[in-house]
C-alpha positions as CSV (number, residue, x, y, z in Angstrom):
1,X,-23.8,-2.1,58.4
2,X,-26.1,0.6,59.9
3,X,-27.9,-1.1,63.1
4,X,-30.5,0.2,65.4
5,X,-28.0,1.0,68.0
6,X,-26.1,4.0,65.8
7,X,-29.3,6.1,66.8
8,X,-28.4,6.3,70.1
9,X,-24.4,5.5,70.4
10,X,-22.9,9.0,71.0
11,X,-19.4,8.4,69.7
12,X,-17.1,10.7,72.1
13,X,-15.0,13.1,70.1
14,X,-17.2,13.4,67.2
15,X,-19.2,16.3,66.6
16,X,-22.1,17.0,64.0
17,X,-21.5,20.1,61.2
18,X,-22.9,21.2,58.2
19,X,-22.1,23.8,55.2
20,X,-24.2,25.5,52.6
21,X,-24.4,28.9,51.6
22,X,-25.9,30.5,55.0
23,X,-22.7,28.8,56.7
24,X,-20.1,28.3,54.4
25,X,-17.3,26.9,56.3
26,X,-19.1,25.3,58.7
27,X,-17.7,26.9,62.0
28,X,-19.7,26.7,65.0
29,X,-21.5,29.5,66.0
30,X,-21.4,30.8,62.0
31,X,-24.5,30.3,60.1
32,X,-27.2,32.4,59.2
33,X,-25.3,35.3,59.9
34,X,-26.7,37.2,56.4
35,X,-29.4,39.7,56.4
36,X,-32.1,39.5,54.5
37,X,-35.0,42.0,54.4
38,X,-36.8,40.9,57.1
39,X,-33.4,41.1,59.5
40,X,-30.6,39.6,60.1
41,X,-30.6,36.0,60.2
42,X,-33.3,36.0,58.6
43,X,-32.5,33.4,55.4
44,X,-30.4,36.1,54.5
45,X,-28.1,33.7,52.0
46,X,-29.9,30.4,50.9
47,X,-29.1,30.2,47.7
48,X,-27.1,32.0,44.6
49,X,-26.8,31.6,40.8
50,X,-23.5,29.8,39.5
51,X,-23.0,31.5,35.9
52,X,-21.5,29.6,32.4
53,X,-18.1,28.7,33.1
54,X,-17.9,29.3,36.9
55,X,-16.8,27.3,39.7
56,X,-17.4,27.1,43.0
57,X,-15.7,25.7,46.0
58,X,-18.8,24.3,47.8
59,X,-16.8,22.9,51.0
60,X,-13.4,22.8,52.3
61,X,-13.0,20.8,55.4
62,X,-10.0,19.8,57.6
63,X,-10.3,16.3,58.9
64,X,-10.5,13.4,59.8
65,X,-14.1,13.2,59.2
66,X,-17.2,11.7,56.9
67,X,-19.6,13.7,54.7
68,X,-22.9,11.9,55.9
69,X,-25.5,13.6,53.3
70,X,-25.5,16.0,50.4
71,X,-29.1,17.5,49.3
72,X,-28.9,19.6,46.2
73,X,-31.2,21.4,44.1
74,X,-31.6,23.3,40.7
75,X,-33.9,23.8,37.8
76,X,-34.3,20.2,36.0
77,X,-33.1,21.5,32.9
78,X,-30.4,18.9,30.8
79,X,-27.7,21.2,30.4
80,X,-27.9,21.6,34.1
81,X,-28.2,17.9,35.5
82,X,-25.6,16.4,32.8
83,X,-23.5,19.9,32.0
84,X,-22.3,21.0,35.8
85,X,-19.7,18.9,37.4
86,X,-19.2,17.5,40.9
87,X,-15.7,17.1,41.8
88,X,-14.6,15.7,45.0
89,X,-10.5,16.0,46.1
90,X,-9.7,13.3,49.3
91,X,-6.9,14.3,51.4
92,X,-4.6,16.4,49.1
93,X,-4.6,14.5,46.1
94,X,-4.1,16.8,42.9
95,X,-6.6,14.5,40.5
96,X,-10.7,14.4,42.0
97,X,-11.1,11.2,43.2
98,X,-15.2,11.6,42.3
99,X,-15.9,13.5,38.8
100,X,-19.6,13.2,37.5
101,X,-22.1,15.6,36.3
102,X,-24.8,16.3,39.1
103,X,-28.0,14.2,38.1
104,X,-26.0,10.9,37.3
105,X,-24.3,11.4,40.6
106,X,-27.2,11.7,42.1
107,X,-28.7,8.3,41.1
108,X,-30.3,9.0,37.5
109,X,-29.4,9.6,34.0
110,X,-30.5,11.3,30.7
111,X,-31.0,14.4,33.0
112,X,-34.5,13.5,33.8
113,X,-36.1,11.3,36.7
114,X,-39.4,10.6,38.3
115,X,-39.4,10.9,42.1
116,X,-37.8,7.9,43.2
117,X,-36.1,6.5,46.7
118,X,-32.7,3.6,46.7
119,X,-30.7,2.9,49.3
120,X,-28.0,5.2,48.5
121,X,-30.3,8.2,46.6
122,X,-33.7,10.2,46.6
123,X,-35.0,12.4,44.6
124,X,-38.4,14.2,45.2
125,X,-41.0,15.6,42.8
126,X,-39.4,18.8,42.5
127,X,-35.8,17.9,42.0
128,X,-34.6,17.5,45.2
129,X,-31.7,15.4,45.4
130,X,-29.7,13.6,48.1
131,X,-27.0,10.8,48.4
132,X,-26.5,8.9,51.6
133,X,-22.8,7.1,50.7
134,X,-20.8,7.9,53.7
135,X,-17.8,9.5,52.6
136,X,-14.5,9.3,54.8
137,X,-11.8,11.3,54.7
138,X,-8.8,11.8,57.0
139,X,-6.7,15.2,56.4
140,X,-9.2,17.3,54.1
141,X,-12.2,17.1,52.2
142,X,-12.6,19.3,48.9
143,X,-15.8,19.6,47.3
144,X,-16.3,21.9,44.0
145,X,-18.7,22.5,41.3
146,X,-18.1,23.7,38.0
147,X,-20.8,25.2,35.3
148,X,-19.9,23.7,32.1
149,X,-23.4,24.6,30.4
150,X,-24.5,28.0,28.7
151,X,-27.1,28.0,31.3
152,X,-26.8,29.7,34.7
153,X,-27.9,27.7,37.4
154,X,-29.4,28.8,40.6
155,X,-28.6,26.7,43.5
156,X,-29.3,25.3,47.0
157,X,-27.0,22.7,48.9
158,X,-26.4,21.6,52.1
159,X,-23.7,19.0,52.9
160,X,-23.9,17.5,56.5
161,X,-20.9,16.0,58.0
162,X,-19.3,14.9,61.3
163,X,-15.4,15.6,62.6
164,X,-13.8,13.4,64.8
165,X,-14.2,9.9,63.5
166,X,-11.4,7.2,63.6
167,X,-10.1,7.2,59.7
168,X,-7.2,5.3,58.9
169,X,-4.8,5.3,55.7
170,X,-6.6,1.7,54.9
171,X,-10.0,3.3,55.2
172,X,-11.9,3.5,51.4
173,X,-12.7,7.0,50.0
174,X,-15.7,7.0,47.9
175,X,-15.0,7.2,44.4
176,X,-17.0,8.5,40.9
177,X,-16.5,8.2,38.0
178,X,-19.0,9.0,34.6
179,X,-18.3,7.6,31.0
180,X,-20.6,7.6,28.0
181,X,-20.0,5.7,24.8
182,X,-22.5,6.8,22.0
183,X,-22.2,4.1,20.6
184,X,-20.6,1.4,21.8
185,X,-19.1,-0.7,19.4
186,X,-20.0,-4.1,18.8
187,X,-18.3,-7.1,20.6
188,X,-16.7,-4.6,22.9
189,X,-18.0,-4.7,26.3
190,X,-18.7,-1.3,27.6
191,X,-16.3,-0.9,30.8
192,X,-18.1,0.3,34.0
193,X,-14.3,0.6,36.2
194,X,-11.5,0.5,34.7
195,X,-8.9,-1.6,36.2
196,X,-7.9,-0.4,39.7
197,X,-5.1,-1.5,41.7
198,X,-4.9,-2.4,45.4
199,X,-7.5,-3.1,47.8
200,X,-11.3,-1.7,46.9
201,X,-15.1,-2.5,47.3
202,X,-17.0,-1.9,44.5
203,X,-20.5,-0.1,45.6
204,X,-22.6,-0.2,42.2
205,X,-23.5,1.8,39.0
206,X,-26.2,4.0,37.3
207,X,-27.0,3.7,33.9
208,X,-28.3,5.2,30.7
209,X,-29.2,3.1,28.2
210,X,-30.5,4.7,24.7
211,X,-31.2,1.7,22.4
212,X,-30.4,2.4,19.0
213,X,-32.8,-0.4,17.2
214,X,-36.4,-1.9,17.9
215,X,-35.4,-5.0,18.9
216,X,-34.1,-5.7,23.0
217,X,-31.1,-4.5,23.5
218,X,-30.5,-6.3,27.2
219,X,-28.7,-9.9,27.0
220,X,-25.7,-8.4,27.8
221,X,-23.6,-10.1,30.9
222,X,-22.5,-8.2,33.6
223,X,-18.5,-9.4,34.6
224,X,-16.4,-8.6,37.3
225,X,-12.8,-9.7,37.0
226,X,-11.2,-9.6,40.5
227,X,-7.7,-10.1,41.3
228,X,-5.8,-12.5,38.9
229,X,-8.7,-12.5,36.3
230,X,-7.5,-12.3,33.0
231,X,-9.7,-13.6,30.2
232,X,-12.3,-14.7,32.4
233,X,-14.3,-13.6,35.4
234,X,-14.8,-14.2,38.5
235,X,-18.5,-13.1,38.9
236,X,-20.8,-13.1,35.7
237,X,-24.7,-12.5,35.4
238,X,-27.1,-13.3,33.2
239,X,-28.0,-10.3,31.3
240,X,-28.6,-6.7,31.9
241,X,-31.9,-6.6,33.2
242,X,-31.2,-9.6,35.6
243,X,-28.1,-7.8,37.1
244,X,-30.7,-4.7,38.1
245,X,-32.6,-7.2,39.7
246,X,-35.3,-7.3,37.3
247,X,-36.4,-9.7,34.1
248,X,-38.6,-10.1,30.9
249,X,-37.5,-6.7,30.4
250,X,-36.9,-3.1,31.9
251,X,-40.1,-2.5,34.4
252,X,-40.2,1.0,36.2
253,X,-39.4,-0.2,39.5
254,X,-37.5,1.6,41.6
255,X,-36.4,-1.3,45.0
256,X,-33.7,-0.3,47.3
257,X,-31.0,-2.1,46.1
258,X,-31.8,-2.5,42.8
259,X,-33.8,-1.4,39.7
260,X,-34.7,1.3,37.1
261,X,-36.3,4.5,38.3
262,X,-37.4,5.4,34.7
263,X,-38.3,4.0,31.5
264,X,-39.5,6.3,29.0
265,X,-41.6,3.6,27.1
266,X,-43.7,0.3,28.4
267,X,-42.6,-2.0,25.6
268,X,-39.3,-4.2,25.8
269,X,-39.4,-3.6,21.7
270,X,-38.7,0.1,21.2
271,X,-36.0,2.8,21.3
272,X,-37.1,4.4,24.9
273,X,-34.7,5.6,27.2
274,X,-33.9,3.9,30.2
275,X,-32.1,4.3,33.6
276,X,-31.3,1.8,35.7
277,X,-29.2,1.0,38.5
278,X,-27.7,-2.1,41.3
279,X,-26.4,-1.2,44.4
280,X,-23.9,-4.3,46.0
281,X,-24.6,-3.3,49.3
282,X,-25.6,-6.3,51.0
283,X,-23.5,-8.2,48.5
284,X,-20.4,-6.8,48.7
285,X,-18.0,-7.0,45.9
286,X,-14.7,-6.6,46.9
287,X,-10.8,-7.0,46.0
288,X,-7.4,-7.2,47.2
289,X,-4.9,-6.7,44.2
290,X,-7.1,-5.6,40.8
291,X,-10.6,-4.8,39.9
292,X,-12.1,-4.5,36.2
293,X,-15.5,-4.4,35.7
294,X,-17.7,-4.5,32.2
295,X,-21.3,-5.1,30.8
296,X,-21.8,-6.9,27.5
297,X,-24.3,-5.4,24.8
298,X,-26.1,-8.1,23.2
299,X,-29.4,-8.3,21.8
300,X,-32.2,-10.4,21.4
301,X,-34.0,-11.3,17.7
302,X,-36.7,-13.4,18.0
303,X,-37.3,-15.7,15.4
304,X,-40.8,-16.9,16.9
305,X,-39.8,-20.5,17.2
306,X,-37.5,-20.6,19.6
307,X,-39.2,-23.6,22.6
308,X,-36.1,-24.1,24.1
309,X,-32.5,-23.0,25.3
310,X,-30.7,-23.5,22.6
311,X,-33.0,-21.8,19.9
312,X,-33.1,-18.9,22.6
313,X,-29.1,-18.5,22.4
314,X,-29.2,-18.8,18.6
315,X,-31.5,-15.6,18.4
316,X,-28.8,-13.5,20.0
317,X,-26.8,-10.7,18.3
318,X,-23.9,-8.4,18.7
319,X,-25.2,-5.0,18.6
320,X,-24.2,-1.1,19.2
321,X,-26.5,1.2,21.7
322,X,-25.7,4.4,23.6
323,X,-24.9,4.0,27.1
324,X,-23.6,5.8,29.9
325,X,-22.5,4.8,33.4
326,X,-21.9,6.4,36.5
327,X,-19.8,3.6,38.7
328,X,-19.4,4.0,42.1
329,X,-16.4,2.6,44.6
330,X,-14.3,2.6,47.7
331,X,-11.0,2.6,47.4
332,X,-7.8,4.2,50.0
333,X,-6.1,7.2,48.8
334,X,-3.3,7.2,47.0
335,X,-5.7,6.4,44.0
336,X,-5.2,6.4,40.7
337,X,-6.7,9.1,38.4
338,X,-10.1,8.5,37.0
339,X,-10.7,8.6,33.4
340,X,-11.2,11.6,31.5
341,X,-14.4,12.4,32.2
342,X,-16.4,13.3,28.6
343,X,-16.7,16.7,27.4
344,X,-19.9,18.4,27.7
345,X,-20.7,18.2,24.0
346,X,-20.1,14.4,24.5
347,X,-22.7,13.5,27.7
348,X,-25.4,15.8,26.3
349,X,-25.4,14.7,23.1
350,X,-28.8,13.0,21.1
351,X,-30.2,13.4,24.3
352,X,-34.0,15.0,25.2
353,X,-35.0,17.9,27.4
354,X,-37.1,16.7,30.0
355,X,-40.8,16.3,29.1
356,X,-41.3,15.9,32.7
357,X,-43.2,18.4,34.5
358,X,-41.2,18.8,37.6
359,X,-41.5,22.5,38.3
């Protein structure tokens, strides 16, 4: 955990960099060598448009090392925040180890967000977005971006890293993955990681919830099944809005750890969209062997009698909603390949443009 003492501890042998378009590797003595009209070095490269289709190799690093921030910024447009792709490759490995579109990685889904601050994101009025997971890495970092939309996308981004630090073959490489199920499909719990082997900490998940009936949509349990689970889990909440740390309902609260940083509509009984999030920092999940995580979806029918327990339980129902998730982990590398990541088509799809005025 970060402690007071890591502001001043100069560790000997590490050394600060950063890259973004005005220094693009990263080398010392490189940046801001573009011209602009006013001179040379004179912001002469901040920024450049990413066309339909294009990718872009936003960082190549040699290691060891840890990305320590990532801002990033573009027009709040859908087809931007859920159609561009953030691929991250740790080490050499062939298959990204983190595969996400940019505003779910970023802490928020649907493509739209209020300004809001966690523990591992924030994102300001205007769409500027950062993510503060340190990310290790001990031979080479990859970092690329790829344009799926019909849209062309200015951007900005600055990733800021340090070289030097002590990485091992046991140390966890951050991990992303993004799946949507529209819908899900009744007594089916939707699957936030799917099963990993060897050792791992899981970090947390965003979410996007787009309930598809009137009536609450969040009894579902959150389960982790760790290590020789089989048909039953270790861990287990109590329902959806409990494990985000809040209850009676989705609030807009955005805490630290935990929370939802936007809810379209104030009433637990209607068809707003939500995003939500928990981040197991201070309560670490963790596992040797195996790791499967899932989240029931289970609703709530109220009957207007219910005065205890029991008559509460009998209210519930199996249900189908649209939800996406956005699961992050640590895990060494060798790693398995992550999911197949939806198709464009697929994480846009039923969903709004923004009808917040950002920009």
């Amino acid at each position: 955990m970060f402690s007071l003492k890591d502001l001043y501890d100069v560790t000997p042998g590490t050394v600060s960099r950063s890259i973004s378009f005005e220094n693009p590797t990263g080398v010392p003595g490189s940046g801001a060598k573009a011209a602009s009209p006013l001179g040379p070095g004179r912001k002469g490269s901040p920024a450049r448009h990413l066309d339909p289709g294009e990718s872009l190799i936003l960082a190549d690093i040699e290691g060891p090392g840890i990305i320590r921030h990532i801002w990033l910024t573009t027009h709040p447009k859908l087809a931007l925040l859920r159609g561009v792709l953030l691929r991250f490759y740790w080490d050499g490995q062939k298959h990204p180890s983190i595969e996400a579109p940019i505003g779910d990685f970023f802490g928020f889904a649907h493509g739209q967000t209020p300004p809001f601050e966690t523990a591992v994101h924030s994102v300001g009025e205007k769409n500027g977005m950062n993510i503060w997971l340190p990310m290790p890495f001990l031979t080479r970092a990859r970092v690329e971006i790829v344009n799926e939309s019909e849209t062309r996308m200015p951007l900005f981004f600055q990733i800021d890293y340090t070289l030097g630090d002590k990485i091992s073959t046991r140390t966890g490489r951050l991990h992303v993955s993004f799946r949507r199920e529209n819908p899900t499909q009744k007594t089916h719990d939707l699957e936030i990681l799917n099963r990993r082997s060897g050792p791992g900490r899981y970090i947390g998940a965003v979410f996007g919830v787009r309930p598809l009936d009137k009536l609450w949509w969040g009894e579902g349990e959150f389960k982790a099944y760790i290590d020789g689970d089989t048909d039953f889990p270790t861990i287990v909440g109590t329902g959806a809005e409990d494990y985000v740390g809040l209850s009676w309902g989705i609030q807009q609260n955005a805490f630290r750890y935990h929370g939802a940083n936007w809810r379209e509509k104030n009433s637990v009984s209607d068809t707003g969209l939500v995003s939500m999030y928990r981040w197991h920092l201070l309560d670490p999940i963790t596992w040797e062997t195996a790791f499967r995580a899932t989240i029931q979806q289970i609703g709530h029918n109220p009957t207007g009698s219910a005065r205890e327990i029991e008559d509460y339980k009998a209210e519930l129902y199996e249900r189908e909603d649209d939800w996406s998730v956005t699961t992050f982990w640590y895990e060494p590398v060798p790693s398995a390949p992550l999911p197949p990541i939806p198709s464009i088509h697929e994480r846009m799809a039923n969903l709004p443009e923004s009808t917040l005025k950002l920009i």
